[in-house]
PDB file of N, CA, C and O in Angstrom:
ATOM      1  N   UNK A   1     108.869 130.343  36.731  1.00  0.00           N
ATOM      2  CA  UNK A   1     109.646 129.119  36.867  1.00  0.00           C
ATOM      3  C   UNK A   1     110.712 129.271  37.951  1.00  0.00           C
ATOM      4  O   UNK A   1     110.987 128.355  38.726  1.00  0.00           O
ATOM      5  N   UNK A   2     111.358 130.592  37.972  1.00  0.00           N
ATOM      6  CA  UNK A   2     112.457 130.424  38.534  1.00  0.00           C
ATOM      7  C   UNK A   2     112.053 130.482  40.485  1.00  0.00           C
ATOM      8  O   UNK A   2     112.647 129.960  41.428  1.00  0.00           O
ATOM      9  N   UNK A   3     110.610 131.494  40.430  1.00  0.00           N
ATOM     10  CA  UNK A   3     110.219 131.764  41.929  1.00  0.00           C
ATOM     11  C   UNK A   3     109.882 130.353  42.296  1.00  0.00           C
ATOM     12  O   UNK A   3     109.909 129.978  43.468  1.00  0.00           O
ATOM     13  N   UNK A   4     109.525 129.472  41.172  1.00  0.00           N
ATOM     14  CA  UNK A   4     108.864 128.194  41.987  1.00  0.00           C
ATOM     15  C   UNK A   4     110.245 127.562  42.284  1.00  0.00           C
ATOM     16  O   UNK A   4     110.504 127.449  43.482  1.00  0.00           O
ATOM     17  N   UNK A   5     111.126 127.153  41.454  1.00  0.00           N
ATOM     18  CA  UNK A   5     112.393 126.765  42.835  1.00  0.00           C
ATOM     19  C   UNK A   5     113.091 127.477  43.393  1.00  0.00           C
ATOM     20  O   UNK A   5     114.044 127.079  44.064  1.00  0.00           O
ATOM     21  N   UNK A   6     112.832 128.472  43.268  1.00  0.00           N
ATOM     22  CA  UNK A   6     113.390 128.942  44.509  1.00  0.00           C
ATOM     23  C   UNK A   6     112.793 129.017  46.026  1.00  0.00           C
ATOM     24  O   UNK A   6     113.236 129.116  47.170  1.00  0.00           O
ATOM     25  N   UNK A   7     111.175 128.884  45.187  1.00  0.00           N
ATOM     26  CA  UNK A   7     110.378 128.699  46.687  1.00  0.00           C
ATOM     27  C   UNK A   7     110.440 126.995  47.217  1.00  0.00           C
ATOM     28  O   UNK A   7     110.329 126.707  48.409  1.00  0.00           O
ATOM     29  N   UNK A   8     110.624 125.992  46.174  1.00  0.00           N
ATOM     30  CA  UNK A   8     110.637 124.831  46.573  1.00  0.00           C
ATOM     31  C   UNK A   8     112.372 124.717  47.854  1.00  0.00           C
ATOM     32  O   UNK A   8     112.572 124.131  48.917  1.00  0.00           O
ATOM     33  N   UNK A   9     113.061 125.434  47.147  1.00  0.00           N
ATOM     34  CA  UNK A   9     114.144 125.159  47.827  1.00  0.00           C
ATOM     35  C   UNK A   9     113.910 125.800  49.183  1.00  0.00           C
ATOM     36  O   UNK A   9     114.241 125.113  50.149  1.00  0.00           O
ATOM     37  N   UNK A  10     113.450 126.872  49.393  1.00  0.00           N
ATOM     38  CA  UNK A  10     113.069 127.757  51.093  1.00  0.00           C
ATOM     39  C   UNK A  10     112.269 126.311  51.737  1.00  0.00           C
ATOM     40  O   UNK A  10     112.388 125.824  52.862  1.00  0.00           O
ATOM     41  N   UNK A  11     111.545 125.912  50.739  1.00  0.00           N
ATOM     42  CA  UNK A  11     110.400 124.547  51.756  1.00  0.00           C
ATOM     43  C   UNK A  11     111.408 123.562  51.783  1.00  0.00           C
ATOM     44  O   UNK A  11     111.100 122.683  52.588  1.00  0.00           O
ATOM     45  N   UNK A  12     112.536 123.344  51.205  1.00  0.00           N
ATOM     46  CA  UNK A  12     113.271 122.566  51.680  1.00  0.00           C
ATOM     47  C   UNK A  12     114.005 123.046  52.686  1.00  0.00           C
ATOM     48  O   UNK A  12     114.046 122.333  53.689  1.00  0.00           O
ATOM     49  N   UNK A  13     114.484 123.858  52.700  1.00  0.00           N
ATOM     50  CA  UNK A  13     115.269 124.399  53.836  1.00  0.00           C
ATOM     51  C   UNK A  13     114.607 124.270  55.044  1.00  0.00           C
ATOM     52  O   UNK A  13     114.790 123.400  55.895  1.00  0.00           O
ATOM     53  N   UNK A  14     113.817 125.204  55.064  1.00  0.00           N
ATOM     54  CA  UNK A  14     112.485 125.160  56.334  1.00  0.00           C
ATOM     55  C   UNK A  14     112.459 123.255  57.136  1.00  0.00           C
ATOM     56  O   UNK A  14     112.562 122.909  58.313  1.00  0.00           O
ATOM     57  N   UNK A  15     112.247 122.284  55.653  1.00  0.00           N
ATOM     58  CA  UNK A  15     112.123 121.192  56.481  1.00  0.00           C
ATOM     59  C   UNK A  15     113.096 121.000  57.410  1.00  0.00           C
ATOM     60  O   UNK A  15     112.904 120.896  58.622  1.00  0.00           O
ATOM     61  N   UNK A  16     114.510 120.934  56.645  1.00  0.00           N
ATOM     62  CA  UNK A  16     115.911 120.685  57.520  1.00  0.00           C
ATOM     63  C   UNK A  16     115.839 121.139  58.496  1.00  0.00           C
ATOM     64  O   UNK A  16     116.120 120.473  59.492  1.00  0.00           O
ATOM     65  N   UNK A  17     115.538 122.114  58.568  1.00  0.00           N
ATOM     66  CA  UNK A  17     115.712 123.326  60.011  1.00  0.00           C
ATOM     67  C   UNK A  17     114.971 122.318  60.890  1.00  0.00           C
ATOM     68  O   UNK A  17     115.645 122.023  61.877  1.00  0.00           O
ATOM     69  N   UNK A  18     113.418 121.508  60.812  1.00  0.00           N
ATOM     70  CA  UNK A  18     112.473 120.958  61.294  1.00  0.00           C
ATOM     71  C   UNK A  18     113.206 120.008  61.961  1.00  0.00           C
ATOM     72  O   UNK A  18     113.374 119.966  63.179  1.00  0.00           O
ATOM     73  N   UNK A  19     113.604 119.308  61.208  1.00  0.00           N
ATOM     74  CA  UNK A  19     114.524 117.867  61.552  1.00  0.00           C
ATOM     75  C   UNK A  19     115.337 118.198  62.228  1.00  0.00           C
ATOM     76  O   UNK A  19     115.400 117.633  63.320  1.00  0.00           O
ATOM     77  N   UNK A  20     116.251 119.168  61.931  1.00  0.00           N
ATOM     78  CA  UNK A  20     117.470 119.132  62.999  1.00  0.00           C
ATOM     79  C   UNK A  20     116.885 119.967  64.170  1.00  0.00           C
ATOM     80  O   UNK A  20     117.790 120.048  65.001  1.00  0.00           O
ATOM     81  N   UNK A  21     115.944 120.531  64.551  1.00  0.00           N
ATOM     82  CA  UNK A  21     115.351 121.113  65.606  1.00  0.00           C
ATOM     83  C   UNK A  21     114.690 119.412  66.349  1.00  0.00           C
ATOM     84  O   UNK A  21     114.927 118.997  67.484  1.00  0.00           O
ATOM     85  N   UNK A  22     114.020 118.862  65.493  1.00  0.00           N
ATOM     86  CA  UNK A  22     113.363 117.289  66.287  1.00  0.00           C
ATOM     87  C   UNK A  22     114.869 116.380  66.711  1.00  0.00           C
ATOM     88  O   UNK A  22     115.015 115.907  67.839  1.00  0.00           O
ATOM     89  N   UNK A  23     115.864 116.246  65.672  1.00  0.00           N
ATOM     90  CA  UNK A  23     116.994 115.418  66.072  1.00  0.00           C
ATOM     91  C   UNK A  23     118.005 116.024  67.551  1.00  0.00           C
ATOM     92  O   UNK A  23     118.682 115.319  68.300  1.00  0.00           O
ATOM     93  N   UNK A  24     117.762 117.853  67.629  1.00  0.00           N
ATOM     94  CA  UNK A  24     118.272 117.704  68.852  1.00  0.00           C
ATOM     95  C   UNK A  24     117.252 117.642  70.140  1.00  0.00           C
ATOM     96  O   UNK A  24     117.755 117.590  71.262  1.00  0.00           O
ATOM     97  N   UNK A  25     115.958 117.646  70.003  1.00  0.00           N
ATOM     98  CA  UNK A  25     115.496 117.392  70.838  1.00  0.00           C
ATOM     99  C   UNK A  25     115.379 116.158  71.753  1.00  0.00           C
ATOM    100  O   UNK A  25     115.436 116.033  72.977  1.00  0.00           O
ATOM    101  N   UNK A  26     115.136 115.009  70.411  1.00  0.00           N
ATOM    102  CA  UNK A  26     115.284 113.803  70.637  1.00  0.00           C
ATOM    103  C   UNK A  26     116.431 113.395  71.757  1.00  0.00           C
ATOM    104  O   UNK A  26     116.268 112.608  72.689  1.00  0.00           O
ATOM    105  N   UNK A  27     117.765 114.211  71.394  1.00  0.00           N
ATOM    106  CA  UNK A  27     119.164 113.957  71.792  1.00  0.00           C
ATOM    107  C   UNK A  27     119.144 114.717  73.283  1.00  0.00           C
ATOM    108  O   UNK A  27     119.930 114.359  74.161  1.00  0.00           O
ATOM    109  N   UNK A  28     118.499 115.439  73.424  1.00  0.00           N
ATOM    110  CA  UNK A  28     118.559 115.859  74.394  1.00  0.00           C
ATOM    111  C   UNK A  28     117.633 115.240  75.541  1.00  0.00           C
ATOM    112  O   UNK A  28     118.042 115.055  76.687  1.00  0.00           O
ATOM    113  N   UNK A  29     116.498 114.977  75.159  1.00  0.00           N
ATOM    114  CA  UNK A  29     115.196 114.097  75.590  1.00  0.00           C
ATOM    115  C   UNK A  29     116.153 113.125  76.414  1.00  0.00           C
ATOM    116  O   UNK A  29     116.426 113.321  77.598  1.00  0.00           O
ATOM    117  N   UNK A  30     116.747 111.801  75.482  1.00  0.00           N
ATOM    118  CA  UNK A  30     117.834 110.904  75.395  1.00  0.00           C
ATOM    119  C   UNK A  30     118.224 111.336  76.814  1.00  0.00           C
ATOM    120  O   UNK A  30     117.548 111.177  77.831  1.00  0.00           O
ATOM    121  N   UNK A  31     119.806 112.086  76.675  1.00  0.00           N
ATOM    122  CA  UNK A  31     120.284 112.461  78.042  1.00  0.00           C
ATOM    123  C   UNK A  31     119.636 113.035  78.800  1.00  0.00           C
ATOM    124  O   UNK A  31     120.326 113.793  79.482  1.00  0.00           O
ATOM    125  N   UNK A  32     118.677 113.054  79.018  1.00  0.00           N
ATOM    126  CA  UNK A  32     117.485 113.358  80.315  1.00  0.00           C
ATOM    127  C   UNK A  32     116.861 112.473  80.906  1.00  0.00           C
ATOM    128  O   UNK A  32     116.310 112.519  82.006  1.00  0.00           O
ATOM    129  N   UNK A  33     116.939 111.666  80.192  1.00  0.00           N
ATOM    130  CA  UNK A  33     116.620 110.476  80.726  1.00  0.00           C
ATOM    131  C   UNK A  33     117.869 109.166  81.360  1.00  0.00           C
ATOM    132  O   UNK A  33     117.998 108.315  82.240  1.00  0.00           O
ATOM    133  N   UNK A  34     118.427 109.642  80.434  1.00  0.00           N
ATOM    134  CA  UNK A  34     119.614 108.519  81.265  1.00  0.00           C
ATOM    135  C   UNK A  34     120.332 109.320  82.465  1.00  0.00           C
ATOM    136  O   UNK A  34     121.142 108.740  83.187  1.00  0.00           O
ATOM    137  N   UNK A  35     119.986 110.752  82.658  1.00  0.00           N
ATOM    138  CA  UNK A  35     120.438 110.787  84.047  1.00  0.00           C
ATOM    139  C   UNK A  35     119.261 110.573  84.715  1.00  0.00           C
ATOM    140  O   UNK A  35     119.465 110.065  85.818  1.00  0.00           O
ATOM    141  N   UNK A  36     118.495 110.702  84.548  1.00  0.00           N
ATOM    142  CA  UNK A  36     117.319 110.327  85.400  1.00  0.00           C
ATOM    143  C   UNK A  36     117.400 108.682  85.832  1.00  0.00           C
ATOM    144  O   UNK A  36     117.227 108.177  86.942  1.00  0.00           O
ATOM    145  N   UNK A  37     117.580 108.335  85.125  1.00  0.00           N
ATOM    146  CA  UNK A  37     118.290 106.782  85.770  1.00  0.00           C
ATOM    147  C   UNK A  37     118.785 106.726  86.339  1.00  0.00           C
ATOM    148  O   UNK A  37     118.664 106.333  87.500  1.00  0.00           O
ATOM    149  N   UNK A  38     120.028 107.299  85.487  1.00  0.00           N
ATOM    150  CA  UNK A  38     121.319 106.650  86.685  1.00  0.00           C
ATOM    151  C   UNK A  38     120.676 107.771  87.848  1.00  0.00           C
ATOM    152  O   UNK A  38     121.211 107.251  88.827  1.00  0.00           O
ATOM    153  N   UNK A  39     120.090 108.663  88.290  1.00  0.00           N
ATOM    154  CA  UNK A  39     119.967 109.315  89.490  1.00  0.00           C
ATOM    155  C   UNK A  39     119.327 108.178  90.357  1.00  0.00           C
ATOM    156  O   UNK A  39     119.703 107.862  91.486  1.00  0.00           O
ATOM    157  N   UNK A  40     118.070 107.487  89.492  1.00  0.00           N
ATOM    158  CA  UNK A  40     117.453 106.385  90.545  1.00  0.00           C
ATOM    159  C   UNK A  40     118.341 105.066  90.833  1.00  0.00           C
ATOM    160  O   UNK A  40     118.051 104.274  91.729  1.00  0.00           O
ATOM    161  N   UNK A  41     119.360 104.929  90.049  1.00  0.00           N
ATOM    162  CA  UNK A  41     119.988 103.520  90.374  1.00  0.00           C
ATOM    163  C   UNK A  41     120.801 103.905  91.434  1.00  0.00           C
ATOM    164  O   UNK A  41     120.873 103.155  92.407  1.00  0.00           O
ATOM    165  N   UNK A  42     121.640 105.309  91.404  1.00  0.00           N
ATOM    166  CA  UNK A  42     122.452 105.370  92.769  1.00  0.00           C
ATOM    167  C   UNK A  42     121.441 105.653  93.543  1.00  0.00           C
ATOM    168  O   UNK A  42     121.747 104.812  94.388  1.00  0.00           O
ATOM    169  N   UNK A  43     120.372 106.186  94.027  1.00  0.00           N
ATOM    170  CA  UNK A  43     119.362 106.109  94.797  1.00  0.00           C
ATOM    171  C   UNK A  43     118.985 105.111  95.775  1.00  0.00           C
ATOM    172  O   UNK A  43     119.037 105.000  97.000  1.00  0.00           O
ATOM    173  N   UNK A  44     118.366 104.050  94.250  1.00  0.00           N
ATOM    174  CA  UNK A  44     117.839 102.816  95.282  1.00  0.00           C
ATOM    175  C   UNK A  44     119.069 101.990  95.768  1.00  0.00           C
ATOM    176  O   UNK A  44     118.915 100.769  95.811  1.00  0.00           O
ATOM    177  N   UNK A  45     120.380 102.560  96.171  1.00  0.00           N
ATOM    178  CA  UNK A  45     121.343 101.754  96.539  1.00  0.00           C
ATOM    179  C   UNK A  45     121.674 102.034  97.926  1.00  0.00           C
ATOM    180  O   UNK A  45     122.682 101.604  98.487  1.00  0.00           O
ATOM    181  N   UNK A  46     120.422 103.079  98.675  1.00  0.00           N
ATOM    182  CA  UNK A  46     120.928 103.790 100.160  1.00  0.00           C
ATOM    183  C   UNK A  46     119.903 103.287 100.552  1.00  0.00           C
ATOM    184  O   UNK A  46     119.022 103.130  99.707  1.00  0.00           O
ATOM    185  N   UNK A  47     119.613 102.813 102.091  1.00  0.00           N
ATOM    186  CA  UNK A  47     118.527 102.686 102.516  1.00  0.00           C
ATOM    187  C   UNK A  47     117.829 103.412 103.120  1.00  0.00           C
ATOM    188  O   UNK A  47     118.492 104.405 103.419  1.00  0.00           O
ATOM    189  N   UNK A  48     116.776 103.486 103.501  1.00  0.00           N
ATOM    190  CA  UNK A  48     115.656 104.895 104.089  1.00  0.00           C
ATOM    191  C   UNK A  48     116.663 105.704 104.854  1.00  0.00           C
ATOM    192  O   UNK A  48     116.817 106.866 104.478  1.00  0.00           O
ATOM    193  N   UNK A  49     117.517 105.184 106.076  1.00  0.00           N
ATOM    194  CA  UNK A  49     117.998 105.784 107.151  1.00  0.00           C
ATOM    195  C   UNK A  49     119.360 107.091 106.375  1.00  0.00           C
ATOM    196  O   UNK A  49     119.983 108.030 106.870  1.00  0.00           O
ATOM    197  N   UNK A  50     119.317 106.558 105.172  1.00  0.00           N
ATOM    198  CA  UNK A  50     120.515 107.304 104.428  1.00  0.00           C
ATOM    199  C   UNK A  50     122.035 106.204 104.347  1.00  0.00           C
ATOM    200  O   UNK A  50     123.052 106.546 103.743  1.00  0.00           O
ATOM    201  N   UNK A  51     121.923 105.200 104.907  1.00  0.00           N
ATOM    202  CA  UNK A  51     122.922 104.610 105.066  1.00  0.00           C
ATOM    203  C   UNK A  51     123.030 103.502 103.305  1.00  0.00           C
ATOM    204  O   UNK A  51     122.117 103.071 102.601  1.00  0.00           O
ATOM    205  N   UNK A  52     124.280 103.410 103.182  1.00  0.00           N
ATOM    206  CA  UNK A  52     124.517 102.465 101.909  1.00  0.00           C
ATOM    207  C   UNK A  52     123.647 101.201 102.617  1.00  0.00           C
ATOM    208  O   UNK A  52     123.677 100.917 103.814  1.00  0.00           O
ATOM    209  N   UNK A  53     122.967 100.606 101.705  1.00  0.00           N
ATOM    210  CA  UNK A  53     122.311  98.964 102.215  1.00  0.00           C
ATOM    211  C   UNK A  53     123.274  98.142 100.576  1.00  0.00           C
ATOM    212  O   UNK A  53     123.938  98.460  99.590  1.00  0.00           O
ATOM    213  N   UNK A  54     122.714  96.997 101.267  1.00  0.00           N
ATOM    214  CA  UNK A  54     122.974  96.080  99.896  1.00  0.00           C
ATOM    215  C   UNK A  54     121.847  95.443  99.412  1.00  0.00           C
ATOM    216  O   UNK A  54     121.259  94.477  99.896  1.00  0.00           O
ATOM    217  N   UNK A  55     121.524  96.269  98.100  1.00  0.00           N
ATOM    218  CA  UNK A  55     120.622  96.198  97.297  1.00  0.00           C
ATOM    219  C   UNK A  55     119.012  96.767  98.062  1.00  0.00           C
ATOM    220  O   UNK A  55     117.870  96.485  97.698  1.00  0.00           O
ATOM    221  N   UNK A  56     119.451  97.617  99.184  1.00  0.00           N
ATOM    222  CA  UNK A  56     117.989  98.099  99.657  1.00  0.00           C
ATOM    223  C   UNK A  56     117.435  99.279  98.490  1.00  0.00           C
ATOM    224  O   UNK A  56     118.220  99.944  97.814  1.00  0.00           O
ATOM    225  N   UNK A  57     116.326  99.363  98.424  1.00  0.00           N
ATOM    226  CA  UNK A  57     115.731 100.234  97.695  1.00  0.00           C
ATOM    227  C   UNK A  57     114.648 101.535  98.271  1.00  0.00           C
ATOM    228  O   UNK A  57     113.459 101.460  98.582  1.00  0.00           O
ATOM    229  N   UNK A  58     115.475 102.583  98.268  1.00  0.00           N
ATOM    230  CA  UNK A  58     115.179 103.464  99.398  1.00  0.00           C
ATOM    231  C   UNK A  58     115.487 105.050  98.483  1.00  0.00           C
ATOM    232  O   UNK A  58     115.280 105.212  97.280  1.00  0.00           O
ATOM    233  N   UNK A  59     115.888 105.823  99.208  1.00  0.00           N
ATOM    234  CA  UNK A  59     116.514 106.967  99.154  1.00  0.00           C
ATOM    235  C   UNK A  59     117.083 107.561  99.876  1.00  0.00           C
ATOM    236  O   UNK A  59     116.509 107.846 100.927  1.00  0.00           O
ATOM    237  N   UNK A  60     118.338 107.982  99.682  1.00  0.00           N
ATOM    238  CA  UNK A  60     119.591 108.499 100.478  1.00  0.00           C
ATOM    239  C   UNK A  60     119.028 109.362 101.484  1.00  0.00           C
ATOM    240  O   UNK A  60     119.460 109.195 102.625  1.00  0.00           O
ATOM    241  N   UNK A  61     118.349 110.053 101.342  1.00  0.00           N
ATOM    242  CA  UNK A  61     117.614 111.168 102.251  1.00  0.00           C
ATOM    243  C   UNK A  61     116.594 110.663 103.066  1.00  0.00           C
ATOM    244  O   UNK A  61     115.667 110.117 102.466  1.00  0.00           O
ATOM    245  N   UNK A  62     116.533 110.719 104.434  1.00  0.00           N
ATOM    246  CA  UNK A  62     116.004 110.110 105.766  1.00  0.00           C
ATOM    247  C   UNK A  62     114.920 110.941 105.304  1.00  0.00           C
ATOM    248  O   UNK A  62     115.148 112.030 104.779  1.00  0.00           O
ATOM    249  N   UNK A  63     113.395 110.352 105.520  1.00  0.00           N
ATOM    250  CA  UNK A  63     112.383 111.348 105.546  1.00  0.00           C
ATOM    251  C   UNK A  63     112.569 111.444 107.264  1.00  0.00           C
ATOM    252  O   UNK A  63     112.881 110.607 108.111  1.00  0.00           O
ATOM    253  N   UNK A  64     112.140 113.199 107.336  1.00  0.00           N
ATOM    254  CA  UNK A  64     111.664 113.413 108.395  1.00  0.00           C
ATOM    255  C   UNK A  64     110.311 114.504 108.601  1.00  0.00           C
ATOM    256  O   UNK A  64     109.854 115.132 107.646  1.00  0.00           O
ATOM    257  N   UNK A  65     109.743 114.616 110.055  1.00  0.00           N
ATOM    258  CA  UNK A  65     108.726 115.243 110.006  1.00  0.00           C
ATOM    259  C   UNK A  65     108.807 116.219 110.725  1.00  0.00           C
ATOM    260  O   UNK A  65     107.859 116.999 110.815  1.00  0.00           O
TER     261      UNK A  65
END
């Protein structure tokens, strides 16, 4: 009797551990993505040549060859 809760409680534990391993991933996922945004919103705000445009949609960095 007593090994079975004590083993129920380790499978509970184990889950928590699960969850809070998925909840910081999630959270982290999250802010990876919102800089990834905001990286493209200040982005598309330069135009090809590197210069600020208004509302051109480009990237700050001139391609060259």
């Amino acid at each position: 009797m007593i090994s079975t809760v004590v083993g129920a409680r380790e499978n509970a534990t184990a889950n928590e551990r699960q969850v809070a391993v998925a909840v910081n991933a999630a959270r982290t996922e999250k802010a990876a993505v919102a800089t990834l945004l905001n990286a493209l919103e200040q982005s598309s705000a330069y135009s090809a040549s590197g210069q600020v445009g208004t509302g051109g949609v480009g990237t700050r960095f001139a391609a060259s060859a």
